[in-house]
VOPAGU-2260 file (C-alpha; in pm, 1 decimal, decimal comma):
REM VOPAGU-2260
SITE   aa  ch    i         X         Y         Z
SITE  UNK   A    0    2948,5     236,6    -261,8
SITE  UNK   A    1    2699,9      64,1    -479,7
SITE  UNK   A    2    2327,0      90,0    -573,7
SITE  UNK   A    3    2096,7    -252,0    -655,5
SITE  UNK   A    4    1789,9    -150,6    -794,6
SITE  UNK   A    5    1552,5    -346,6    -754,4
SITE  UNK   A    6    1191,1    -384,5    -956,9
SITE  UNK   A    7    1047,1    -702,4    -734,0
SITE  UNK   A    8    1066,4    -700,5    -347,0
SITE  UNK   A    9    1402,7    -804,9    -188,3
SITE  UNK   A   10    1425,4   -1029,1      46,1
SITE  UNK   A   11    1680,4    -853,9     226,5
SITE  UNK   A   12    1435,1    -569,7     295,1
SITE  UNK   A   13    1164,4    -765,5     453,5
SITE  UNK   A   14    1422,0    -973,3     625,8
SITE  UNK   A   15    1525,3    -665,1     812,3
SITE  UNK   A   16    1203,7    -552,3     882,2
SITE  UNK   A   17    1123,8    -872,5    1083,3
SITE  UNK   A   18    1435,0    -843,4    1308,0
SITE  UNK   A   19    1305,5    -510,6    1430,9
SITE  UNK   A   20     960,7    -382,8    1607,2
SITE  UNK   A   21     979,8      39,8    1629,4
SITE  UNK   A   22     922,9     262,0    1312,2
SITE  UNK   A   23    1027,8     568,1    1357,1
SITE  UNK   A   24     745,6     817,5    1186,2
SITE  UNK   A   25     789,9    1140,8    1063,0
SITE  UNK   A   26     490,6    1343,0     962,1
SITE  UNK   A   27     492,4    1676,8     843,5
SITE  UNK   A   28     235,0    1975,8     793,0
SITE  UNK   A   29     279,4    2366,3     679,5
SITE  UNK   A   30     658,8    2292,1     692,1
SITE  UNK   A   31     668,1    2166,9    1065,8
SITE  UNK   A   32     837,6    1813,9    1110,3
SITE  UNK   A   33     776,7    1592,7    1369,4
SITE  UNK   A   34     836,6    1228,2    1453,6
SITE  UNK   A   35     743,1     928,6    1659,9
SITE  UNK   A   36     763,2     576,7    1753,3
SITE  UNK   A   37     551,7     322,3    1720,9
SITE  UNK   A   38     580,1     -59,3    1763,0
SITE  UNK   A   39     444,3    -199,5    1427,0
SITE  UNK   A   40     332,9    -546,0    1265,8
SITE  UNK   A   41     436,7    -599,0     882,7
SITE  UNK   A   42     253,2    -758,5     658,6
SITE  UNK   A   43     450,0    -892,1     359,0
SITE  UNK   A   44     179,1   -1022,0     197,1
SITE  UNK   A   45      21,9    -699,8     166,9
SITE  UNK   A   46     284,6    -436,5     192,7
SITE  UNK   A   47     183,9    -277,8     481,4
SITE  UNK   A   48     258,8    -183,7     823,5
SITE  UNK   A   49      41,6    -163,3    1102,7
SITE  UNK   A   50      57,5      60,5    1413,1
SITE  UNK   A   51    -162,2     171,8    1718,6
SITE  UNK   A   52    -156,5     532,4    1829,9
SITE  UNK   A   53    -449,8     767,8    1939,6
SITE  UNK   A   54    -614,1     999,7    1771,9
SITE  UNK   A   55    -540,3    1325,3    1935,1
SITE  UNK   A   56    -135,5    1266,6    1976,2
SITE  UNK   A   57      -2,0    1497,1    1763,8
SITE  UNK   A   58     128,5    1250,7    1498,8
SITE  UNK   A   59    -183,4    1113,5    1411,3
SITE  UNK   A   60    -333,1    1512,3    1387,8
SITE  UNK   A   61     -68,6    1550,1    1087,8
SITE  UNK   A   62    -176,8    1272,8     926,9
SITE  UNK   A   63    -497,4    1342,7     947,5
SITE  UNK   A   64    -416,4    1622,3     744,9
SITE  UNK   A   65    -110,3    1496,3     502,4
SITE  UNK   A   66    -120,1    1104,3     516,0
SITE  UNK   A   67     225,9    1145,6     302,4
SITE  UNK   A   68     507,8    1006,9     548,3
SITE  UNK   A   69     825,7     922,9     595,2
SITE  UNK   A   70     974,8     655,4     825,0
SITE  UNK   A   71    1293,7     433,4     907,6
SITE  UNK   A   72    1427,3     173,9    1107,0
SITE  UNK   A   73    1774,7     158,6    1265,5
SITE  UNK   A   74    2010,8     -91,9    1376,3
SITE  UNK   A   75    2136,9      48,2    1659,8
SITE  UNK   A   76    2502,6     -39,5    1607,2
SITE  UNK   A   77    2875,0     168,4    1641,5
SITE  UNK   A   78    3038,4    -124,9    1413,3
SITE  UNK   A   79    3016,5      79,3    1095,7
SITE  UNK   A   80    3077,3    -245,5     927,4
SITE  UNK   A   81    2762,0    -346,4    1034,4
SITE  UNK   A   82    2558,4     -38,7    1016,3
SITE  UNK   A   83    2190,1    -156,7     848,4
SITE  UNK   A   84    1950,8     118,5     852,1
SITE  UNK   A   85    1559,9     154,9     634,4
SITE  UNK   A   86    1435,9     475,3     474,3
SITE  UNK   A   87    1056,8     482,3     367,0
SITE  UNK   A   88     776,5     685,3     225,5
SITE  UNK   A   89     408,4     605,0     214,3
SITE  UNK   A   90      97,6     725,2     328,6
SITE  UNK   A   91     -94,3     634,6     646,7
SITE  UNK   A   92    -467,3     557,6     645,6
SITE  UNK   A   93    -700,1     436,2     953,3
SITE  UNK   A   94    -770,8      82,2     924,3
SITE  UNK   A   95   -1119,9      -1,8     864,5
SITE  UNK   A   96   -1372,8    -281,8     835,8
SITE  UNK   A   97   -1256,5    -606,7     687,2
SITE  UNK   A   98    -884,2    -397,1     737,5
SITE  UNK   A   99    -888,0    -345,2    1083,0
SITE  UNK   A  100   -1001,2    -660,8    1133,0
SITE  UNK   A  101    -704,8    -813,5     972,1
SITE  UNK   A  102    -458,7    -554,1    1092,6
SITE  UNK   A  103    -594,5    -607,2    1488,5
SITE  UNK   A  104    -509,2    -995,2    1428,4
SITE  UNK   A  105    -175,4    -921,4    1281,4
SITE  UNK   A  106    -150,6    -647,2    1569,8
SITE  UNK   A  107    -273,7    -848,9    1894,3
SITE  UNK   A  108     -86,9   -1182,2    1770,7
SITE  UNK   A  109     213,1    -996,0    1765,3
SITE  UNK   A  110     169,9    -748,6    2069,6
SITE  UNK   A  111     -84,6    -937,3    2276,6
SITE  UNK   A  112     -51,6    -667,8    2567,9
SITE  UNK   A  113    -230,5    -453,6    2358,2
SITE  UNK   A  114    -536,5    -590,8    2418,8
SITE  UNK   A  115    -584,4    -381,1    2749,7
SITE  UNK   A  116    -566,4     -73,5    2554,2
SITE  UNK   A  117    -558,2     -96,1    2212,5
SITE  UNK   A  118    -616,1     268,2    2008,7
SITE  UNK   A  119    -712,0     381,2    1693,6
SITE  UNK   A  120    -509,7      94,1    1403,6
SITE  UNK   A  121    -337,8     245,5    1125,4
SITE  UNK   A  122    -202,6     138,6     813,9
SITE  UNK   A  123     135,6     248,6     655,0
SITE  UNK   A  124     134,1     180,2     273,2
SITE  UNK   A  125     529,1     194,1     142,7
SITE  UNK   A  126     586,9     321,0    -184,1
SITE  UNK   A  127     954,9     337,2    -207,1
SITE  UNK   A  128    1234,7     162,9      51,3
SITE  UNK   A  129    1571,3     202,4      54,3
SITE  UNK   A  130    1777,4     -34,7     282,2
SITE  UNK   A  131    2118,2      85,3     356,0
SITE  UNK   A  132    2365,2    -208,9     437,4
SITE  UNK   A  133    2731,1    -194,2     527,9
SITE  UNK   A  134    2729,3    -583,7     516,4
SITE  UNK   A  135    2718,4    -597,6     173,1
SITE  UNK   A  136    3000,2    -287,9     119,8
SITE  UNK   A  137    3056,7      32,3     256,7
SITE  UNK   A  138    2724,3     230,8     177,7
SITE  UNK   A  139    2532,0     -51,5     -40,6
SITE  UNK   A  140    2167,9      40,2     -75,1
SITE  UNK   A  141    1898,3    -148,0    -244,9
SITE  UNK   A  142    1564,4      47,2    -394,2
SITE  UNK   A  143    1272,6     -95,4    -418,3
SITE  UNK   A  144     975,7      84,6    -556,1
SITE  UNK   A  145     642,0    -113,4    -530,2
């Protein structure tokens, strides 16, 4: 099992978050988890993710009250040679102005059935990843902190 630390973005990380489309989110308040999914957009560039979800489901309540999240996408494999899986925390923010105007681009290009009812847009900011990747070794993860 080995470690790569990482102090630029790896390309390995946003390679894997291309190949996939659902974040799973977990929010949290006064000690109560809960978690969701959410088809989502990622924008290198600006290392972000972008999601659609109403206001009143109860995901979207927690943030509105602890915007500090965690999330992860999974390769849904039973080849543990092959087992990829991403861990991250961030914070969530509604996307606003000259952002949601940017993240409904990024958003409808992507998902362009979302048009007919397209919610609230929100805004994941990462602050740490870790990508776990069998691939590479038994239990290899690479950090990145941004």
């Amino acid at each position: 099992m080995k470690t790569i630390i990482n102090s630029e973005p790896d390309k390995r990380i946003f390679k894997f978050i291309k190949e996939h489309h659902v974040l799973t989110l977990a929010t949290s308040v006064n000690d109560l988890p809960y978690i969701s999914h959410c088809y989502y957009v990622f924008l290198p560039e600006k290392n972000i993710f972008v999601f659609t979800s109403d206001e009143k489901t109860f995901h979207i309540q927690n943030v509105l009250i602890n915007q500090h999240v965690a999330a992860g996408i999974a390769l849904e494999t039973k080849v543990i040679g092959k087992i990829r899986g991403l861990q991250i925390t961030g914070f969530i923010q509604i996307a606003l102005n000259e952002d949601y105007d940017m993240a409904r681009k990024a958003y409808l290009k992507a998902y362009p059935f979302a048009a007919l009812h397209l919610e609230a847009l929100w805004i994941l900011t990462p602050n740490f990843y870790k990508l776990t990747d069998n691939r590479l070794g038994f239990g290899t993860k690479i950090l990145w902190k941004p």
